[in-house]
C-alpha positions in Angstrom: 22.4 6.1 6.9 22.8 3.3 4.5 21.3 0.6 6.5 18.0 3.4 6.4 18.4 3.7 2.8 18.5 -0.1 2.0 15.9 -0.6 4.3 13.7 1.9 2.5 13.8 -0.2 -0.3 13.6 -3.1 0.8 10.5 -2.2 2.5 9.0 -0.7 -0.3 9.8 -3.9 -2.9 8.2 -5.7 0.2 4.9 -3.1 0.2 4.8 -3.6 -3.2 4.2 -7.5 -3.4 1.4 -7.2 -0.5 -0.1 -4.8 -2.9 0.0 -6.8 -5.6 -1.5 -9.8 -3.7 -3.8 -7.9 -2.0 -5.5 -6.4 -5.7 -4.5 -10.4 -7.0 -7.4 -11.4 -4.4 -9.8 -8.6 -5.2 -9.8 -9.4 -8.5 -11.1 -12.8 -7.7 -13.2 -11.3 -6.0 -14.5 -8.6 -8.1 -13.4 -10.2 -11.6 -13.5 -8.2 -14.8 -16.3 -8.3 -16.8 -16.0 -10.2 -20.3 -14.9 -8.1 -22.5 -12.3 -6.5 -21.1 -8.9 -6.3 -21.1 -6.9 -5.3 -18.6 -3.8 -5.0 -20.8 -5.0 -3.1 -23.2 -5.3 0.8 -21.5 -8.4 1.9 -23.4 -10.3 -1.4 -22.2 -9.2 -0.7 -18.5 -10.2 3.1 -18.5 -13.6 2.1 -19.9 -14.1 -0.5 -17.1 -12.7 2.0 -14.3 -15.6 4.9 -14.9 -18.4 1.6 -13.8 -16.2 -0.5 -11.4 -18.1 -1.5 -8.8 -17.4 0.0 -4.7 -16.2 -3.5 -3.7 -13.4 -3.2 -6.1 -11.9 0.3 -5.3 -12.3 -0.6 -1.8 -10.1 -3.4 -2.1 -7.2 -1.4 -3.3 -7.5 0.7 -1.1 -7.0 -1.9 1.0 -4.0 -3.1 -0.7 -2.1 0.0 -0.1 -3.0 0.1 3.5 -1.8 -3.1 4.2 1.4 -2.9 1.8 2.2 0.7 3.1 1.8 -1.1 6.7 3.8 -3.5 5.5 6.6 -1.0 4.4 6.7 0.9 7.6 7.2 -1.9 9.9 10.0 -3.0 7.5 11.9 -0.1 6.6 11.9 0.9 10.2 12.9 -2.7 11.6 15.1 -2.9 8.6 16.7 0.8 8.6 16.4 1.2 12.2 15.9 4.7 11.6 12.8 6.9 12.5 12.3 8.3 9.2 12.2 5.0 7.6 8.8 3.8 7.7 7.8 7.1 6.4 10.2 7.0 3.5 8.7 4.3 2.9 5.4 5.1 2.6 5.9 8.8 1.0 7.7 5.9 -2.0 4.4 4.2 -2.1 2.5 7.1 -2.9 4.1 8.6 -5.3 3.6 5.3 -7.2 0.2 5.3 -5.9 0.1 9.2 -7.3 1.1 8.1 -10.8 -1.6 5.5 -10.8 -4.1 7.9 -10.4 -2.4 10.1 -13.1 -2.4 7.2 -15.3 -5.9 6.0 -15.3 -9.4 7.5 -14.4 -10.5 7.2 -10.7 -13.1 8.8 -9.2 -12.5 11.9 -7.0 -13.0 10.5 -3.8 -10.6 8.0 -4.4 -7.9 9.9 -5.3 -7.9 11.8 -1.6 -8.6 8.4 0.1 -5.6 7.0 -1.4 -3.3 9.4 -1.3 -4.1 9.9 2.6 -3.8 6.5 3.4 -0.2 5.5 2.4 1.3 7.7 5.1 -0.6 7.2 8.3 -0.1 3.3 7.3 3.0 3.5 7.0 3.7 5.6 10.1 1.7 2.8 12.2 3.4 0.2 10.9 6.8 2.0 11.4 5.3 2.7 15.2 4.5 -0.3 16.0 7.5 -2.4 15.1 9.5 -0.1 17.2 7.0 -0.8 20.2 9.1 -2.7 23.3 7.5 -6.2 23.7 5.6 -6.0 27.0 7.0 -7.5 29.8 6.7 -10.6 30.9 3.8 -11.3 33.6 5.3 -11.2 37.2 3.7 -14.8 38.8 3.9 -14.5 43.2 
């Protein structure tokens, strides 16, 4: 039980940095626009209402690939087969008080908040996959 529990969260601190990269990148890719800040909340919810599709898309993105991330993790790690989902449920209740935090558009908050799970789940399922066998030569 405690090797699940500490993989949980190592998974999710691993989920979390792939997320962060991932929005690190779109940012460079879809950079703010001068003028605002996105330190300073009012600034950020401002921009959020006219950020362009490329943008959302990308974290999206990010929390696909970090709750993939998680899953394979936590269930290598954990070696349990709730793991990779305990994972992922952790993601999105962070993902869930972003969303709470600052304005996104309707269709992002079901896209994201349906995404964290099934990633997780298939990264989960996949680590736990046997290798296939080796090729048989005659």
């Amino acid at each position: 039980m405690l090797r699940g529990i500490l993989g949980v969260i190592g998974a999710v601190v691993a989920g979390t940095v792939v997320i962060l990269l991932v929005e690190i990148l779109g940012h460079r890719c879809y950079p703010f626009p001068p003028g605002v800040d996105p330190h300073n909340h009012e600034s950020l919810q401002a921009y959020m209402k006219t950020a362009p599709l490329g943008a959302w898309l990308f974290v999206l993105a990010a929390y696909a690939g970090g709750s993939f991330v998680a899953g394979a993790l936590a269930s290598l790690i954990g070696k349990r087969p709730w793991a990779a989902l305990a994972a992922g449920g952790v993601l999105m209740a962070l993902g869930l008080v972003n969303v709470l935090t600052l304005p996104h558009p309707a269709w992002f908050w079901v896209a994201s908040l349906f995404i964290f799970l099934p990633a997780a789940g298939l990264g989960g399922r996949l680590a736990r996959r046997p290798p296939p066998a080796p090729p048989i030569h005659t």
